[in-house]
N, C-alpha and C positions, 0 to 999 in steps of 0.2 A: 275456721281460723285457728291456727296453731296458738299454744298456751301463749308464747313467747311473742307474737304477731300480735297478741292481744292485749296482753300489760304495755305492750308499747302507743299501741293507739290509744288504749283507758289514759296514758300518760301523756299525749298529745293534747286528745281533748281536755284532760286538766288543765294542762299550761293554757288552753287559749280562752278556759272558763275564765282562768284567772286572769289574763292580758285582758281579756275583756270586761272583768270587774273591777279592773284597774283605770280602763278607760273612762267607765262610765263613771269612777268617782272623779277622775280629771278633768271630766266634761261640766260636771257641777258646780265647779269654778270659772267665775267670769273671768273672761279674755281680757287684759286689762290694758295690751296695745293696739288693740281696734283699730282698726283704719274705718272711720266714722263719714269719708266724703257719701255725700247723695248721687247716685248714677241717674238720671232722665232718659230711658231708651224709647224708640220707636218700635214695633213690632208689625211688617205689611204680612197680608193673608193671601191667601188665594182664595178663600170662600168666602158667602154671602156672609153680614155681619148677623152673629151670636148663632151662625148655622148651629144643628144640633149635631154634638159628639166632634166634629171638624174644627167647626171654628169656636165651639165653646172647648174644646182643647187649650186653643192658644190664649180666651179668656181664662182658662182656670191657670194656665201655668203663671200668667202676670200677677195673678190674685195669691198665687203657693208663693210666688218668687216676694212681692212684698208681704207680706206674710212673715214668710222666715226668715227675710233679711230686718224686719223691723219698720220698714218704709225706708232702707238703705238702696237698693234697687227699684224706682218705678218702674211699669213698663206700659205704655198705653198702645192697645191693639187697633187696628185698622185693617178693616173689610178689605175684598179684593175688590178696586176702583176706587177707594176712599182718596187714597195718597198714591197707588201705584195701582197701573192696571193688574186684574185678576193674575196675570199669567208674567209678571214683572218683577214679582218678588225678588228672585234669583239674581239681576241685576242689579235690584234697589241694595241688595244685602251687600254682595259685588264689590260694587264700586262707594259702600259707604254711604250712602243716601239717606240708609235706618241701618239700625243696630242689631235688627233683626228679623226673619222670616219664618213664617211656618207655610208649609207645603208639604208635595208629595214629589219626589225626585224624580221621576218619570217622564214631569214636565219637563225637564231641562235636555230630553235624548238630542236635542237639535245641537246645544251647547257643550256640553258632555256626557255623549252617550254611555256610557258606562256605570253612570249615575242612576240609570234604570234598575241594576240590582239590589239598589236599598230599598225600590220602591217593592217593586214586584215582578217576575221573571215570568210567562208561561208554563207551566207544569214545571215550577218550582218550588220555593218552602210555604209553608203555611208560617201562620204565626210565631208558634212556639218555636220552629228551626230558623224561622228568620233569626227572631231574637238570640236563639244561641249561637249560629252564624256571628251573628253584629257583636253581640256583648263577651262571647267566650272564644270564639274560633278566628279571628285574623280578623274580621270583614270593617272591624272599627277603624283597625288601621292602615288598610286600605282606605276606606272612603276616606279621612283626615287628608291623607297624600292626593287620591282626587283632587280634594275642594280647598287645597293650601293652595293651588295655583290662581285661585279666583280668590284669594283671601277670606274664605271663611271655613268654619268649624261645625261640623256637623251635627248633633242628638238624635236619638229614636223619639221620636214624640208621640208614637200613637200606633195602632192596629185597626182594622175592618175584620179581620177574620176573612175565612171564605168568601167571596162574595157572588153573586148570581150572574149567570151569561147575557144577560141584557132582555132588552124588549125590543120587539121586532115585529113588521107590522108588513110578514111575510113566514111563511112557514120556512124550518130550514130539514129537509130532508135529506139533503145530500150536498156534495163542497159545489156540487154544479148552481145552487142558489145563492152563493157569496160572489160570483159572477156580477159586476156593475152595480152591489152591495152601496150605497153610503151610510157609514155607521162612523158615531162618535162613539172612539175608542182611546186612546192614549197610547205609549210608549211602544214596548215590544210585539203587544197583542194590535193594534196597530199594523204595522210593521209584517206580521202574521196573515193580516184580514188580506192586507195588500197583495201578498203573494200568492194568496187563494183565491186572486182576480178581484179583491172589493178596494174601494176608497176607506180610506181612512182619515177620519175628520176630530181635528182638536179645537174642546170649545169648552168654556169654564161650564163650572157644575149649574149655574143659573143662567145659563144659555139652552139648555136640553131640552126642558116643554116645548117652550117656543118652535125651535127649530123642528123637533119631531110631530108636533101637531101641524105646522103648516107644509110637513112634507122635504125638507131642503135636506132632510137625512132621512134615512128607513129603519134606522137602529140605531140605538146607546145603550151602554153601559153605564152606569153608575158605581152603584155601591152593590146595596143591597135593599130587604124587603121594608125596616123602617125607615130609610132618608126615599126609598123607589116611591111609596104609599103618599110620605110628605110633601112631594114633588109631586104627585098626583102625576104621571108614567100610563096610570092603568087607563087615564082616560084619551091619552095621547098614541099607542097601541094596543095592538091586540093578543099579542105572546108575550110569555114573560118564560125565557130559559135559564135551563142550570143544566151541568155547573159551570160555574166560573173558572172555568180554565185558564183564563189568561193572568186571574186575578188570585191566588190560592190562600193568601196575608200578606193584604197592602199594608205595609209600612208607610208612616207620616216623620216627615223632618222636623227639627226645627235649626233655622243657619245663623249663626252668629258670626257678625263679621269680624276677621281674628285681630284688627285695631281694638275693638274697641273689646271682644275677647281679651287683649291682654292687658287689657288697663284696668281692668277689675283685679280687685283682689282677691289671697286665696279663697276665703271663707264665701264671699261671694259665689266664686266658680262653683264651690261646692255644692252651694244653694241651689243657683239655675240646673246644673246639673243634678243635681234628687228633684227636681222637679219635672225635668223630663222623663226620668226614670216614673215618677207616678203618674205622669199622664199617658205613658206609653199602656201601663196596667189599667189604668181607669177607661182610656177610648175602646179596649180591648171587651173588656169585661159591660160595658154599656151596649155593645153592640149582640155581645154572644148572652145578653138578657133578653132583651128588644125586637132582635130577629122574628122570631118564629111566631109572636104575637100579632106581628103584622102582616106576615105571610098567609098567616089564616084569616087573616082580616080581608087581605087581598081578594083570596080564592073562595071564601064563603061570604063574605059580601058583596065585595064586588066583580064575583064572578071572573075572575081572571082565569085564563087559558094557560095553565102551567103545564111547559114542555123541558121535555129535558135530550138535550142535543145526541142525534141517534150517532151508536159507537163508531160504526167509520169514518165519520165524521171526527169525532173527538180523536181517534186515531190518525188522519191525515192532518189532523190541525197540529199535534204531538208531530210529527214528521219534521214540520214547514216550520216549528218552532225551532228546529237543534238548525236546520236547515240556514235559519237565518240567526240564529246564534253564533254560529260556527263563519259563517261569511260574513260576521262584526268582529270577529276577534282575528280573523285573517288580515285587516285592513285597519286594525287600533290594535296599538301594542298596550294600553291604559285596558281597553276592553278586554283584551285577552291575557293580563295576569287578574282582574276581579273576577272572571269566568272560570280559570284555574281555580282558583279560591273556590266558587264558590261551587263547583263541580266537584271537587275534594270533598269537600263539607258535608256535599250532599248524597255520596258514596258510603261517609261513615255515621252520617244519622239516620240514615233510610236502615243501613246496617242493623242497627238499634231497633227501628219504629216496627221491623219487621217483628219483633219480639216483644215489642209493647204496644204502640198503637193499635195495630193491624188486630190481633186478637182480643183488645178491647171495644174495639168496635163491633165486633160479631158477636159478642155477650149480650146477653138481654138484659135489658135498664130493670131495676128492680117493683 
């Protein structure tokens, strides 16, 4: 950096040491026109009640939200079936019903397909690029324009991280075995199986034993190795695949319906909003601890069959995914500018990952 380049940045980040030493003595004076009403929201789920890392998300965000509003914001959460069926959320939030939802966007491809990009794309971002997609690169304000037509407001609320190709209770050798396939899958990967000759079947998260143990499906997907373990999966097949290709960093929502969004006030908004912003780091980080403890648990105790899906495979399923990308945004003009977006995005991070990711991963852990 030239001399000159350089007194000017040292002089930058002074000014913003100081705007921010100024802040924080402003902050340590109480607000003295408060807008003091009590909000009562609702909050419907899609998963079982106090799931772990899912649906204790949408617990801990009511628990941060009163918290830091003082008990100015309640929120009382409700399981998926409590108050709305598991997969209902999206219209409870909708049309007003509750004041809010936490899910995962994917559910909604029937409603608005396009929606599927906040959850999770096929051989698209993991985590960390989703998030800078949503929070740095356009993708926030896109989705906001999505979900303004059904009156609500969007949050990141959470991460899976990578997740695993499911369990399957058939070897998969070649795309000639996804042939008369029935696998719970969800959204794009869905969508995928189907073209590759399988059925694709939507079933909330506390439907999968059942259905896979008595046969009515041959495959699911989940998450990954600690909710697969707690679901007990290993005893209901006999393969357990990776990777998760369809799933690479599932994003979790949470939907505010924008009535009742705009009747809160500022300080409030601010509230709910850093609260999403910590649950999206917290689901993230509980997951990429958790993982790999239970996968050895898996496969040295309970003896699980771990396969990982042979590369022409994963190569033809890469195919059928741009395949059926490209003929969703042929036929939704909504699909085909978040796909621009998020094609763009993903030209100039990959850009990047080639120079960081990519060679940190080839390093040996210390």
């Amino acid at each position: 950096m030239e001399n000159s380049n350089r007194r000017e940045f040292i002089k930058t980040v002074g000014m913003g040491a100081a705007a921010i030493g100024a802040g924080i003595a402003s902050n340590a004076v109480p607000a003295m026109a408060k807008d003091e009403k009590t909000f009562k929201w609702k909050m419907v789920t899609t998963w079982p009640p106090h799931f772990p890392m899912l649906g204790e998300s949408a617990d801990k965000i009511a628990e941060w939200v009163n918290e830091m509003s003082g008990g100015r914001l309640q929120i009382t959460v409700y399981a998926g079936g409590e108050l709305v069926p598991a997969l209902g959320a999206f219209d409870a939030v909708s049309q007003g019903t509750v004041e809010m939802g936490h899910s995962a966007s994917y559910y909604w491809s029937g409603k608005c397909p396009a929606a599927q990009f906040f959850a999770a794309v096929p051989f698209g971002f993991n985590a960390q690029s989703i998030n800078a997609w949503i929070y740095s690169g356009g993708g926030m304000e896109l989705w906001e324009k999505l979900y303004a037509p059904f009156n609500m407001k969007p949050f990141l609320a959470g991460n899976t991280g990578v997740q695993m190709g499911g369990w399957f209770n058939k070897e998969i050798n070649s795309m000639a075995d996804f042939n008369g396939l029935k696998m719970r899958i969800p959204g794009l990967g869905g969508k995928i199986l189907a073209k590759a000759g399988g059925n694709s079947i939507l079933m909330a998260g506390g439907e999968i034993y059942t259905n896979l143990e008595r046969g009515v499906i041959d495959a699911a997907e989940w998450v990954g190795p600690f909710h697969d373990l707690k679901l007990g999966f290993h005893k209901a097949a006999k393969y357990y695949y990776y990777p998760g290709w369809h799933e690479l960093g599932t994003a979790f929502e949470l939907m505010v319906n924008l009535k009742a969004w705009n009747s809160l006030p500022d300080d409030l908004k601010a509230i709910l909003n850093a609260a999403t912003y910590k649950s999206n780091i917290w689901m993230l980080s509980e997951f990429e601890a958790k993982n790999n403890a239970a996968l050895r648990e898996l496969i040295d105790v309970h003896k699980v069959q771990l396969k990982e899906f042979p590369e022409p495979v994963i190569k033809e399923l890469k195919k059928l995914s741009k395949e059926v990308l490209d003929e969703q945004a042929a036929t939704d003009p909504a699909f085909k500018e978040v796909y621009e977006s998020f094609l763009a995005f993903q030209k100039n991070i990959y850009g990047w990952n080639k120079m960081s990711e990519e060679p940190y991963q080839k390093l040996k852990y210390i």
